[in-house]
VEXKE-369438 format. One record per residue: residue number from 1; residue in one letter; chain; x, y negated, z of N, C-alpha, C, O in turn. Coordinates in steps of 0.2 Angstrom, whole numbers, m for minus. Atoms other than C-alpha are relative to their C-alpha. Example, Ala and Ser with C-alpha at 12.3 -4.5 7.8 and 13.67 -1.06 7.14 Angstrom:
BEGIN
@k: 1 r: A c: A n_u: 4 n_v: 6 n_w: 0 ca_u: 62 ca_v: 22 ca_w: 39 c_u: 4 c_v: m6 c_w: 0 o_u: 9 o_v: m5 o_w: 3;
@k: 2 r: S c: A n_u: m4 n_v: 6 n_w: m1 ca_u: 68 ca_v: 5 ca_w: 36 c_u: m4 c_v: m5 c_w: 3 o_u: m1 o_v: m11 o_w: 4;
This chain:
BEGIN
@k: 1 r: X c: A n_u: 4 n_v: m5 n_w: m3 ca_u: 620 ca_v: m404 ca_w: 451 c_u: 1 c_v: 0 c_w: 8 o_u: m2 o_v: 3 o_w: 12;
@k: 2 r: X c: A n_u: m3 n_v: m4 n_w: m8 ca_u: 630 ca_v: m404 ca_w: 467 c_u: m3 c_v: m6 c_w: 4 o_u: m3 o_v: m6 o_w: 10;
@k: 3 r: X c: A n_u: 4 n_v: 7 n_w: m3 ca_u: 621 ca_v: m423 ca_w: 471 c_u: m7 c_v: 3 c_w: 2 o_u: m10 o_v: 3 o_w: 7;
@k: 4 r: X c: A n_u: 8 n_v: m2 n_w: m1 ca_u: 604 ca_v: m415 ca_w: 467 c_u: m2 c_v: 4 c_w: 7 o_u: m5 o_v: 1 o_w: 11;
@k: 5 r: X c: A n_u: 1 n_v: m1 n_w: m5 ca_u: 606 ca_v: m403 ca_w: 481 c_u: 1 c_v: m2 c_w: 6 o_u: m1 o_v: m1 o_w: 11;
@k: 6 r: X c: A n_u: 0 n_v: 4 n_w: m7 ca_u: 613 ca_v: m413 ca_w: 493 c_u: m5 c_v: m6 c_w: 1 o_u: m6 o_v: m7 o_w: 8;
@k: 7 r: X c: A n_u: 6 n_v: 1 n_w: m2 ca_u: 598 ca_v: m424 ca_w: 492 c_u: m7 c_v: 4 c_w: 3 o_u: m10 o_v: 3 o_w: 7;
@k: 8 r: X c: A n_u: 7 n_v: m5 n_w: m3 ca_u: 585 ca_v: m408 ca_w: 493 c_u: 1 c_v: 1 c_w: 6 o_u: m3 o_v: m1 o_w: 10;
@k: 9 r: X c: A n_u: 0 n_v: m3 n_w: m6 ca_u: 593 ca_v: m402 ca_w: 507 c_u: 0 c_v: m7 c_w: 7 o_u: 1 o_v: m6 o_w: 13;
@k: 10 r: X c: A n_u: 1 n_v: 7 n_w: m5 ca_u: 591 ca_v: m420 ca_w: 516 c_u: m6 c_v: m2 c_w: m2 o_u: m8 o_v: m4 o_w: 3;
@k: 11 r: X c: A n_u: 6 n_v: m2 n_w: m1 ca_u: 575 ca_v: m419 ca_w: 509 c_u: m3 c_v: 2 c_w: 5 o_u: m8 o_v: 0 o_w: 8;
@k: 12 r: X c: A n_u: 2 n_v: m4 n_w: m3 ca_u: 572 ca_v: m405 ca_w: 517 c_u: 0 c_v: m1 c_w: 10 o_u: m4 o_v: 1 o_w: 14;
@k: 13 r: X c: A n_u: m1 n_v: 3 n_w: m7 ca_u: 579 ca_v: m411 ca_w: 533 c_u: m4 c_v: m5 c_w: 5 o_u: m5 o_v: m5 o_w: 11;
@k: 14 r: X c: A n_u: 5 n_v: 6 n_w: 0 ca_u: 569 ca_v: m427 ca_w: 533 c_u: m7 c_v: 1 c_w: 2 o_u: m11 o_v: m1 o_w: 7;
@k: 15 r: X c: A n_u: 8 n_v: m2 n_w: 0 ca_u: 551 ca_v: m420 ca_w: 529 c_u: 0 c_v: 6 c_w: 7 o_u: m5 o_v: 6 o_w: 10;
@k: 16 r: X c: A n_u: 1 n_v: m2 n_w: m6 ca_u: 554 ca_v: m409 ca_w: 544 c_u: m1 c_v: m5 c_w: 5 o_u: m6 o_v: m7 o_w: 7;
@k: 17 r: X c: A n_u: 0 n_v: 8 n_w: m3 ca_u: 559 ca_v: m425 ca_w: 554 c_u: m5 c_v: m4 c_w: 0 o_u: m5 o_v: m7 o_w: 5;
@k: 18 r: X c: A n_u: 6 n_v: 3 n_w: 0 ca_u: 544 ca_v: m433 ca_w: 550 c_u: m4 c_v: 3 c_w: 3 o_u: m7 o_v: 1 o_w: 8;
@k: 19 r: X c: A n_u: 5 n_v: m2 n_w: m1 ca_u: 532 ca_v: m422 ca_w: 552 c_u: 1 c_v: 2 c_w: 8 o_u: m4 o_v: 2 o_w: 11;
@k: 20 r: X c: A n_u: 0 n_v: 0 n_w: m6 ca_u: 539 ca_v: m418 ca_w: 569 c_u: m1 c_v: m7 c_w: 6 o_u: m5 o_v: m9 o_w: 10;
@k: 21 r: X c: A n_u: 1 n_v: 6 n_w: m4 ca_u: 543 ca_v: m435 ca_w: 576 c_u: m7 c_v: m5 c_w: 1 o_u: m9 o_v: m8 o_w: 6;
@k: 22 r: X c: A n_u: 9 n_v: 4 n_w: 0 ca_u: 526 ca_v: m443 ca_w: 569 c_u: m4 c_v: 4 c_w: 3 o_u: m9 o_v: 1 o_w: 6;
@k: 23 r: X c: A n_u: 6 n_v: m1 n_w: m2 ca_u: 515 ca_v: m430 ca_w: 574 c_u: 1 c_v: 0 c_w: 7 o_u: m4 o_v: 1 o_w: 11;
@k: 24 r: X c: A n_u: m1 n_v: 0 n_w: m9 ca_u: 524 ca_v: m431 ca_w: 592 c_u: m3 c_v: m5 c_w: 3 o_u: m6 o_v: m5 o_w: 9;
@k: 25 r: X c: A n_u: 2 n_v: 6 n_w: m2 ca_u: 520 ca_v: m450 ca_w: 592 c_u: m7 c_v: m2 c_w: m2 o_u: m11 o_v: m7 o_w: 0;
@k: 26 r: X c: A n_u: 8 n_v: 4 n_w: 0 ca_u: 502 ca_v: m450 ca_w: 585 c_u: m4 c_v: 6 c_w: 2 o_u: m9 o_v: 7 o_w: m1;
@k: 27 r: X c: A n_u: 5 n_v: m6 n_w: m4 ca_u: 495 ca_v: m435 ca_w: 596 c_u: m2 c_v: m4 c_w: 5 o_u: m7 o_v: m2 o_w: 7;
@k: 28 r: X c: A n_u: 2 n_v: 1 n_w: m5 ca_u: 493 ca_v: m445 ca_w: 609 c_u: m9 c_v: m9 c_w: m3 o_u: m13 o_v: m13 o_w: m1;
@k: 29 r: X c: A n_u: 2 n_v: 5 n_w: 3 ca_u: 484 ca_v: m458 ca_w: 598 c_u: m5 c_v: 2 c_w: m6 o_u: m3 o_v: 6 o_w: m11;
@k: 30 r: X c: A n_u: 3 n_v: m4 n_w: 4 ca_u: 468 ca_v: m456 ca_w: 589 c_u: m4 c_v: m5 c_w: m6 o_u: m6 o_v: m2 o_w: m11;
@k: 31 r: X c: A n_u: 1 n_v: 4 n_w: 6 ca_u: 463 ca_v: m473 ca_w: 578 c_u: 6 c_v: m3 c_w: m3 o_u: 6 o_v: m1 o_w: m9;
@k: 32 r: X c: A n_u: m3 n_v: 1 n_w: 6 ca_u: 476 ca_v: m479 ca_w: 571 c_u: 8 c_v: 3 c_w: 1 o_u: 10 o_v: 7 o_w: 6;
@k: 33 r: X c: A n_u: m4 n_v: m8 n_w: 4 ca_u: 493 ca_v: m471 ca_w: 561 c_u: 8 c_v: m4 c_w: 5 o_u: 13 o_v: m7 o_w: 3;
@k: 34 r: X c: A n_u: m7 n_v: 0 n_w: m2 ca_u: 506 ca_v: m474 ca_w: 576 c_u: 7 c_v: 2 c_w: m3 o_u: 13 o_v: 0 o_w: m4;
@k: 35 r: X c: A n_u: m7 n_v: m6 n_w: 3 ca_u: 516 ca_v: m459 ca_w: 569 c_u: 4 c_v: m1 c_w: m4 o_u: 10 o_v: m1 o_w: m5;
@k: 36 r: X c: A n_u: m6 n_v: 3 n_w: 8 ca_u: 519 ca_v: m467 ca_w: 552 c_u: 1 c_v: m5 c_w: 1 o_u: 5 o_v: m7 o_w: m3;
@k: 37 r: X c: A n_u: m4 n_v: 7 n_w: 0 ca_u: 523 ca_v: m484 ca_w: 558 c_u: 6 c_v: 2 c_w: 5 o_u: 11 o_v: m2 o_w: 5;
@k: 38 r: X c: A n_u: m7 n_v: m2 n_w: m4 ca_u: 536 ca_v: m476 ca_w: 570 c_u: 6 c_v: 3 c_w: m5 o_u: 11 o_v: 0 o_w: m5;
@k: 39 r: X c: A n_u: m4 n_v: m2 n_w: 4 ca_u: 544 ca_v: m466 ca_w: 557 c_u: 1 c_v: m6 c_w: m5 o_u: 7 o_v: m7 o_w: m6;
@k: 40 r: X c: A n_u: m4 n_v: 7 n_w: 4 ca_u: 546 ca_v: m482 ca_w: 546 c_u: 2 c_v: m3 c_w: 2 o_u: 5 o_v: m7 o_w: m2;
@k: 41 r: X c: A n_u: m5 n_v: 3 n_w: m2 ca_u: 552 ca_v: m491 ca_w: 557 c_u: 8 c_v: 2 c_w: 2 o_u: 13 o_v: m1 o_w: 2;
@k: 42 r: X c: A n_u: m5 n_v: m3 n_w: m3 ca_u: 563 ca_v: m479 ca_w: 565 c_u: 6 c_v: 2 c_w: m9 o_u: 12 o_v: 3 o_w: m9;
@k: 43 r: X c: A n_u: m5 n_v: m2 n_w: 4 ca_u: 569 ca_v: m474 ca_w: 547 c_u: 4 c_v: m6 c_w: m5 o_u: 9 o_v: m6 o_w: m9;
@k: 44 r: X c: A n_u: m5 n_v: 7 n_w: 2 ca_u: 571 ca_v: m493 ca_w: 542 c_u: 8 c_v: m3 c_w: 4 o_u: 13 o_v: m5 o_w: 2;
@k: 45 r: X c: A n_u: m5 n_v: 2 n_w: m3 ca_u: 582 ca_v: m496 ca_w: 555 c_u: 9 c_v: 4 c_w: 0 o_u: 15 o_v: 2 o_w: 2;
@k: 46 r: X c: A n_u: m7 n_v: m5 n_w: 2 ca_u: 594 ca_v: m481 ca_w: 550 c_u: 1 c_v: m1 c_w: m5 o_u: 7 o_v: m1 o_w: m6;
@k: 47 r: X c: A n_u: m3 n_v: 1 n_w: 8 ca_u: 594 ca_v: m485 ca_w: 531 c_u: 4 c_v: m7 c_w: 1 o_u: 9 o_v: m8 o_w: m3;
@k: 48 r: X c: A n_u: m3 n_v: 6 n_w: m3 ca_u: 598 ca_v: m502 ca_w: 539 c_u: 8 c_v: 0 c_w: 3 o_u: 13 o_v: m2 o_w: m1;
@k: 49 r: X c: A n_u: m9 n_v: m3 n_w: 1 ca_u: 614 ca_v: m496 ca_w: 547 c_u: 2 c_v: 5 c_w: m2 o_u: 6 o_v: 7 o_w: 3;
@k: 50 r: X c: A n_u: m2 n_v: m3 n_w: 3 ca_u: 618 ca_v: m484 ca_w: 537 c_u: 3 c_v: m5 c_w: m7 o_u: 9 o_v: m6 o_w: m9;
@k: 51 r: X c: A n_u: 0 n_v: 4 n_w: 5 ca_u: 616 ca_v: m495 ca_w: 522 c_u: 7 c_v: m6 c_w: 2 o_u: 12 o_v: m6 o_w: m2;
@k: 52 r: X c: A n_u: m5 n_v: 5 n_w: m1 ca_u: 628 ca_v: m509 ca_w: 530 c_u: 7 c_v: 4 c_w: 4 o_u: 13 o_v: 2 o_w: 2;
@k: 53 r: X c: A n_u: m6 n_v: m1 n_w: m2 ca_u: 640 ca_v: m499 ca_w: 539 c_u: 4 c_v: 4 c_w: m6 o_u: 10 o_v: 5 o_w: m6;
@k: 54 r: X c: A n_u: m5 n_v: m1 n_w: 6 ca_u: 645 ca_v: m492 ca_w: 520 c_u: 1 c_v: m6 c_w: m4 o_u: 5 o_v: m5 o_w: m9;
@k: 55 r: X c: A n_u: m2 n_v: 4 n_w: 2 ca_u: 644 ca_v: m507 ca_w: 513 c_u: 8 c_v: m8 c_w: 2 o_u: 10 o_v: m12 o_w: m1;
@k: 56 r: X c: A n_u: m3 n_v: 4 n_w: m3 ca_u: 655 ca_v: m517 ca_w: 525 c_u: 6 c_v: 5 c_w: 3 o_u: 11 o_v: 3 o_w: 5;
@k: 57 r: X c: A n_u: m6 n_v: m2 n_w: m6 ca_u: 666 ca_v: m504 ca_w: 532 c_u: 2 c_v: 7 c_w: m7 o_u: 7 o_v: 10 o_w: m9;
@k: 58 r: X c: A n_u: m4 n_v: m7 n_w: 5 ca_u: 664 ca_v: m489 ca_w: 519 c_u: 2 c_v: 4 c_w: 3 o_u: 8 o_v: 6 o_w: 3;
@k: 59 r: X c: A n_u: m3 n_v: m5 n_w: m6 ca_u: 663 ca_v: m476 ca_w: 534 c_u: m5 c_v: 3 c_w: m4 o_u: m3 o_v: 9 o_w: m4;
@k: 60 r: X c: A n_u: 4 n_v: m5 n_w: 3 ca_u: 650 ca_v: m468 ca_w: 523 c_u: 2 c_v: 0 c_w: m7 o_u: 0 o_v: m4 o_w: m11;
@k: 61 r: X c: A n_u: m1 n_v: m2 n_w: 8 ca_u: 657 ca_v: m459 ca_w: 507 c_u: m9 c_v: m2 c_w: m4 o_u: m14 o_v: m3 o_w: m2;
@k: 62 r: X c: A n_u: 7 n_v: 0 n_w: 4 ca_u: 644 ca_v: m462 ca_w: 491 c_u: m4 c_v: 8 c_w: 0 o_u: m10 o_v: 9 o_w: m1;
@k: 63 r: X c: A n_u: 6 n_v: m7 n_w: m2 ca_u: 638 ca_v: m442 ca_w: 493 c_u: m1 c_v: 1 c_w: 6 o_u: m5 o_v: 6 o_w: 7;
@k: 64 r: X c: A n_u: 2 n_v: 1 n_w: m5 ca_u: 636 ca_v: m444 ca_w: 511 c_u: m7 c_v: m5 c_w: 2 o_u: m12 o_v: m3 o_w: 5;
@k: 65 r: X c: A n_u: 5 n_v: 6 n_w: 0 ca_u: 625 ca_v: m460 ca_w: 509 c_u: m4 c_v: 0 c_w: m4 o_u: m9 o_v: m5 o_w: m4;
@k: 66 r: X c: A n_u: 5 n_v: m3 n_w: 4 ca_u: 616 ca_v: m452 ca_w: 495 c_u: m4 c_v: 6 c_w: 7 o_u: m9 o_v: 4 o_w: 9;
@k: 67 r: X c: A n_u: 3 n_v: m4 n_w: m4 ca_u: 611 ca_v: m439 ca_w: 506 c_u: m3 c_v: m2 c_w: 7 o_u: m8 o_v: 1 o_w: 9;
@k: 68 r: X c: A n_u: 5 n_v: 3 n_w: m6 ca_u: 607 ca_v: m449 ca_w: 522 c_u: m5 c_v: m2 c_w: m2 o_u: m11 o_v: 0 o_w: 0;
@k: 69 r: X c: A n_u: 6 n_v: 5 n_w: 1 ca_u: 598 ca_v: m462 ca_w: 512 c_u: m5 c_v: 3 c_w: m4 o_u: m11 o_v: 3 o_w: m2;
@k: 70 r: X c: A n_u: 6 n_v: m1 n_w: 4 ca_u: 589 ca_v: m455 ca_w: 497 c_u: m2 c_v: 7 c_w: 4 o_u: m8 o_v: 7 o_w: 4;
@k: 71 r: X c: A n_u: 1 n_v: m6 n_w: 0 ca_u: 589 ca_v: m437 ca_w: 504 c_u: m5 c_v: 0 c_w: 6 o_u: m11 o_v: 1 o_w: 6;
@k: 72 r: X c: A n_u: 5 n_v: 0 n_w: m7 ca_u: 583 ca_v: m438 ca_w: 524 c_u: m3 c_v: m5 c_w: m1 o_u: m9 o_v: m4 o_w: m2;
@k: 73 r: X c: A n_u: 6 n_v: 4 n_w: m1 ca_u: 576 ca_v: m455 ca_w: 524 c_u: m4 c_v: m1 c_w: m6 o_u: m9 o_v: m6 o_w: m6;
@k: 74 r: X c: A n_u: 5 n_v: 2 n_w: 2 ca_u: 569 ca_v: m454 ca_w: 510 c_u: m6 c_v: 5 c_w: m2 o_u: m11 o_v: 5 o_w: m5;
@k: 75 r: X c: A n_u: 8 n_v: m4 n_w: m1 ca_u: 558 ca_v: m440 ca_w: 513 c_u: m2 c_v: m1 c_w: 8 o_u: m8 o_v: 0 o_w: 9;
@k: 76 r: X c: A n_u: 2 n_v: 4 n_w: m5 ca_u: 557 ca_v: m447 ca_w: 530 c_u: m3 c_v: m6 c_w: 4 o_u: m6 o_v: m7 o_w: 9;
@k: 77 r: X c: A n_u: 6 n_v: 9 n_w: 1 ca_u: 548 ca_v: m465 ca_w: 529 c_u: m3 c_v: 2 c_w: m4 o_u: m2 o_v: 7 o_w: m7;
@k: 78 r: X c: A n_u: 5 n_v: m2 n_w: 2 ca_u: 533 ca_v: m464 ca_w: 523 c_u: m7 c_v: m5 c_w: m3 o_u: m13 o_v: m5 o_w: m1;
@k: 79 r: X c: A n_u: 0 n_v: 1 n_w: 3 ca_u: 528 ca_v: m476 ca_w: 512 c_u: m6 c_v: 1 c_w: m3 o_u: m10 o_v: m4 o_w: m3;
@k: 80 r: X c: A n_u: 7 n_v: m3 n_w: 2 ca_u: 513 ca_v: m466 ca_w: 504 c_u: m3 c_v: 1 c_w: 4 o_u: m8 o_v: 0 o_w: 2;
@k: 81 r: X c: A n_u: 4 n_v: m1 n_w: m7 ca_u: 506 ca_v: m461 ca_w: 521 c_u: m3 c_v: m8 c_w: 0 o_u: m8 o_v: m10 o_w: 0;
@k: 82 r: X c: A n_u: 2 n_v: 8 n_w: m2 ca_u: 506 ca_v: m480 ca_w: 524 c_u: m5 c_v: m4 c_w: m1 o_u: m9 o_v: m7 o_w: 2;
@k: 83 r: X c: A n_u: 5 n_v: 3 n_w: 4 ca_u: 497 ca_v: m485 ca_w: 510 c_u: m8 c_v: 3 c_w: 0 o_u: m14 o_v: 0 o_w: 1;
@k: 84 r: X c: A n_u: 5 n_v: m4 n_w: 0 ca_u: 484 ca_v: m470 ca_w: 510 c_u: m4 c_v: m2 c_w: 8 o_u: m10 o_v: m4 o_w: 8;
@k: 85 r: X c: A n_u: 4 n_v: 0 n_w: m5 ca_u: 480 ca_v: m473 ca_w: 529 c_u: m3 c_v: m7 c_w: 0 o_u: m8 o_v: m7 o_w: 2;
@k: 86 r: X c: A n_u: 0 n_v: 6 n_w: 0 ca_u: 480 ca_v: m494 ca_w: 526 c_u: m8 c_v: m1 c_w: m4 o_u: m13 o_v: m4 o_w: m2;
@k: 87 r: X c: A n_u: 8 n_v: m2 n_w: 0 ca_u: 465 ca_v: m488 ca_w: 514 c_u: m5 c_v: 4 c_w: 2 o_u: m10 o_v: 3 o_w: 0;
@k: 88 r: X c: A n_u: 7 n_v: m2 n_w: m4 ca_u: 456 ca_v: m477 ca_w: 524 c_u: m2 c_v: m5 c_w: 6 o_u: m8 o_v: m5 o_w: 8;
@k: 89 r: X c: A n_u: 3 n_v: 4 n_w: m7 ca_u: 455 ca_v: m490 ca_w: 539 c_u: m3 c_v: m7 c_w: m8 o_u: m9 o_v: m8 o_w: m7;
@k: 90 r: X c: A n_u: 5 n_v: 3 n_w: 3 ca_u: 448 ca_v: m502 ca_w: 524 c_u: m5 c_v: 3 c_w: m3 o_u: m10 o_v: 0 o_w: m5;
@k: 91 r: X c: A n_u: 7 n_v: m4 n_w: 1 ca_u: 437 ca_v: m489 ca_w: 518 c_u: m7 c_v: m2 c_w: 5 o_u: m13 o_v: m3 o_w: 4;
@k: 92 r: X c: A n_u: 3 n_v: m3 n_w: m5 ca_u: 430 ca_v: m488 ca_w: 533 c_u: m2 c_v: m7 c_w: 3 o_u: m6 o_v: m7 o_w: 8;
@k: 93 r: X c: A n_u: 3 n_v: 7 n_w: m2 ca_u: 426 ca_v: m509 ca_w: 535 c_u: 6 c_v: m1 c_w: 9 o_u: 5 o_v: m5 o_w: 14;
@k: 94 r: X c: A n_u: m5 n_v: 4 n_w: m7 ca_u: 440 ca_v: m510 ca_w: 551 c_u: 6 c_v: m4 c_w: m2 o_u: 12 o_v: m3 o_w: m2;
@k: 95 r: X c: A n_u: m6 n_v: 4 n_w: 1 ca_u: 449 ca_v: m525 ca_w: 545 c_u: 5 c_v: m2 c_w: 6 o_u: 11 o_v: m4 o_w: 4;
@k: 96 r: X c: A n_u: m4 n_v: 3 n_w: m4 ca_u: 457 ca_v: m531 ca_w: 562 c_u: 5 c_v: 9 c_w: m1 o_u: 11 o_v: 8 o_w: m3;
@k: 97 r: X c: A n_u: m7 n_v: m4 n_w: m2 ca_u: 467 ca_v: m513 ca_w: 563 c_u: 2 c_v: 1 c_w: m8 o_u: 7 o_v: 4 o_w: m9;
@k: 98 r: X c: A n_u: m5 n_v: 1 n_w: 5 ca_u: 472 ca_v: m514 ca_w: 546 c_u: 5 c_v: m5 c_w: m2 o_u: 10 o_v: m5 o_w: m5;
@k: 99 r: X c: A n_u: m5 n_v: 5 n_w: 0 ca_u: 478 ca_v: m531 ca_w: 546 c_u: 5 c_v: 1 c_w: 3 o_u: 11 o_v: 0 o_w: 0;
@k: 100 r: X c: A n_u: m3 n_v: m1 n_w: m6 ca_u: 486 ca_v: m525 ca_w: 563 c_u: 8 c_v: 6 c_w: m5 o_u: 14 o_v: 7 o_w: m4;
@k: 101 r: X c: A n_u: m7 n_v: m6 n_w: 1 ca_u: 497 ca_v: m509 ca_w: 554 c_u: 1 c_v: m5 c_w: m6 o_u: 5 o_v: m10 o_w: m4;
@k: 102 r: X c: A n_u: m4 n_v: 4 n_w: 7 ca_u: 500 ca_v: m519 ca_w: 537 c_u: 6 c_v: m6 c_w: 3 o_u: 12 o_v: m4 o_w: 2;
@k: 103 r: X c: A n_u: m2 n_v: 4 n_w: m5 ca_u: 507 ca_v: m533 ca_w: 548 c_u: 7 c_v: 3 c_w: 4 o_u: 13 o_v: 2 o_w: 3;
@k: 104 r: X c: A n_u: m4 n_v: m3 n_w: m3 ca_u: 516 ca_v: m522 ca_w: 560 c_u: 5 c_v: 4 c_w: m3 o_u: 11 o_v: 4 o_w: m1;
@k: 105 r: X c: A n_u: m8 n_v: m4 n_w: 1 ca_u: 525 ca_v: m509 ca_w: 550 c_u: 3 c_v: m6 c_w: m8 o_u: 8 o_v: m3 o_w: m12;
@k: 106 r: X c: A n_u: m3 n_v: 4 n_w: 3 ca_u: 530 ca_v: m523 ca_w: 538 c_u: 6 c_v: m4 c_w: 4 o_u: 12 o_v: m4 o_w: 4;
@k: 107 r: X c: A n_u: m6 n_v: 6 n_w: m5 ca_u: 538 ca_v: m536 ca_w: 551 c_u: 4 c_v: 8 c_w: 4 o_u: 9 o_v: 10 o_w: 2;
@k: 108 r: X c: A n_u: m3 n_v: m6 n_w: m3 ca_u: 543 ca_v: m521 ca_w: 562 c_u: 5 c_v: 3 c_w: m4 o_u: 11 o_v: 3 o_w: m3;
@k: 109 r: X c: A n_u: m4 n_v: m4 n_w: 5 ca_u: 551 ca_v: m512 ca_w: 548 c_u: 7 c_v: m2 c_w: m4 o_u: 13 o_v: 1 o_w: m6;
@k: 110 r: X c: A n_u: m5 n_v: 6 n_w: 2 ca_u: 560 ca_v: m528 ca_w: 541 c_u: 5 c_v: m2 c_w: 6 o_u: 11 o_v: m5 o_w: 5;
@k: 111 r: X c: A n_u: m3 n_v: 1 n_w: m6 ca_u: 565 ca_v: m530 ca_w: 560 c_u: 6 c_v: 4 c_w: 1 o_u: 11 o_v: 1 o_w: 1;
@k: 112 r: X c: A n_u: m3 n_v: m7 n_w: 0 ca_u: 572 ca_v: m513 ca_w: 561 c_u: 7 c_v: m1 c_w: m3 o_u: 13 o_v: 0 o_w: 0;
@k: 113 r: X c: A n_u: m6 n_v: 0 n_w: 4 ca_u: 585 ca_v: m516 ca_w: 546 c_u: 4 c_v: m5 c_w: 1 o_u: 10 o_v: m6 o_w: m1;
@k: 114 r: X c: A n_u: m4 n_v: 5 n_w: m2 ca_u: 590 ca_v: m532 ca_w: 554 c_u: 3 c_v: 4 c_w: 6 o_u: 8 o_v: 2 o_w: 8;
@k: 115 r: X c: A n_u: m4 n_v: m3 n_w: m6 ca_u: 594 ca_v: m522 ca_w: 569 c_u: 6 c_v: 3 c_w: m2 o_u: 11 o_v: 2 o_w: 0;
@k: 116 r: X c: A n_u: m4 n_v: m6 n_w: 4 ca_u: 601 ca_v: m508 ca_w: 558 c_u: 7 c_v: m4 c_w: m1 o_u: 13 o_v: m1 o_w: m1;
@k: 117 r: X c: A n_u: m6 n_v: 2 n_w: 7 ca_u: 613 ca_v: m521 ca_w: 548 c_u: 6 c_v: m4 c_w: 9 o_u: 12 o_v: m4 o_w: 9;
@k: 118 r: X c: A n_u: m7 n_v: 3 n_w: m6 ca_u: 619 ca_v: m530 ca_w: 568 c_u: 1 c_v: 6 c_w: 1 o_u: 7 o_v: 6 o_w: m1;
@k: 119 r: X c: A n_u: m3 n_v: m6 n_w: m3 ca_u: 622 ca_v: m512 ca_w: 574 c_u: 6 c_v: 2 c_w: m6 o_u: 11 o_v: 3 o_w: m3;
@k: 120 r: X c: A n_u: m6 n_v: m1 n_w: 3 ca_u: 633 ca_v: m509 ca_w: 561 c_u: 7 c_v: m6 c_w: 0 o_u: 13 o_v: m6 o_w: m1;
@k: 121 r: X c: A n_u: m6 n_v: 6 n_w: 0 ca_u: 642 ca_v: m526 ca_w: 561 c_u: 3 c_v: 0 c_w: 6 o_u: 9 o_v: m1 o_w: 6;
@k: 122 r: X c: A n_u: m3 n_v: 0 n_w: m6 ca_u: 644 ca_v: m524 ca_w: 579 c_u: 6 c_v: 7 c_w: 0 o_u: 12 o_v: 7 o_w: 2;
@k: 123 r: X c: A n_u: m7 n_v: m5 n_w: m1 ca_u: 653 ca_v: m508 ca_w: 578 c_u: 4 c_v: 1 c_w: m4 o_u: 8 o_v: 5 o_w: m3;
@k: 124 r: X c: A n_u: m7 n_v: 2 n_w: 6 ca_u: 664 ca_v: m514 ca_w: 563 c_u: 1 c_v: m3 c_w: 6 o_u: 5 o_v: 0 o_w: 10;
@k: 125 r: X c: A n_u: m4 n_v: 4 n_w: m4 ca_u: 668 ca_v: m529 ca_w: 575 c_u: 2 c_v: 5 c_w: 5 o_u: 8 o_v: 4 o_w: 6;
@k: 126 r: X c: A n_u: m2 n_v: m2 n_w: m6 ca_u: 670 ca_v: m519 ca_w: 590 c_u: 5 c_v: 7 c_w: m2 o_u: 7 o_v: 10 o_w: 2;
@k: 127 r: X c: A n_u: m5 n_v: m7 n_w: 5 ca_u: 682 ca_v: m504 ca_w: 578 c_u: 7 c_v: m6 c_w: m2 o_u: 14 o_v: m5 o_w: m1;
@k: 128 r: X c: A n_u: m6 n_v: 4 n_w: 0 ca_u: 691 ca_v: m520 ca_w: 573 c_u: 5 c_v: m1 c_w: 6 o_u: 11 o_v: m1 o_w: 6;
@k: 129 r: X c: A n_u: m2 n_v: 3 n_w: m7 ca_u: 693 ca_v: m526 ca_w: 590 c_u: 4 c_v: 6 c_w: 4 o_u: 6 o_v: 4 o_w: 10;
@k: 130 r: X c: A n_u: m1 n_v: m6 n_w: m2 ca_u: 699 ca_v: m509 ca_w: 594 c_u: 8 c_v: 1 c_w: m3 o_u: 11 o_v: 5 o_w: 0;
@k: 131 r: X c: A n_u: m7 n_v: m3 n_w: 4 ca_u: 715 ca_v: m510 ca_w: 582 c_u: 4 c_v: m7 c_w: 1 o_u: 9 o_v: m7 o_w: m2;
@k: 132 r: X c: A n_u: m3 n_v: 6 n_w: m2 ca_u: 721 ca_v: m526 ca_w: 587 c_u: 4 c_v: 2 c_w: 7 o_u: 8 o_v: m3 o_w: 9;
């Protein structure tokens, strides 16, 4: 029970989090879904190092990194926005900007977690390099 909420409540942290930071990022922007390719990549590159700084260093307990990962980011990335918007710019016959988001928040996204996984490795090495 005591997992369940600590996800909700990372939930609930998260779907704030999106909805503020995406709709900050796609107000200024009015064809295509800036807002949700920012929030997934911003939310791959912290599952990214989050993900590797507990698997490499185990700075992150398993109820801690339940709750970063399943709980904020994962009402945070947006995953189903993604796909819903990718078909409405194909509803709508604009193939180059949905090529353009399919494309971008994929490579971008995959990008993000390779940052994510060096910013972690970096700050293991530089913690190690610290104790020596």
């Amino acid at each position: 029970m005591y997992t369940i909420l600590l996800i909700g409540i990372g939930g609930f942290i998260g779907a704030i989090l999106r909805y503020t930071i995406g709709g900050w990022v796609q107000n200024s922007f009015v064809n295509f879904p800036v807002g949700t390719l920012t929030v997934n990549v911003i939310g791959s590159f912290f599952l990214g190092l989050i993900m590797y700084l507990s698997e490499y260093q185990g700075i992150f307990g398993e109820e801690s990194r339940i709750f970063l990962t399943i709980g904020i980011l994962g009402a945070f990335t947006t995953l189903s926005t993604f796909s819903y918007e990718s078909f409405r710019l194909l509803e709508n016959s604009n193939l180059m900007l949905l090529t353009i988001n399919i494309v971008a928040t994929i490579l971008l996204s995959m990008f993000a977690v390779f940052l994510g996984k060096t910013a972690a490795l970096s700050f293991v090495t530089g913690l190690w390099r610290g104790f020596r």
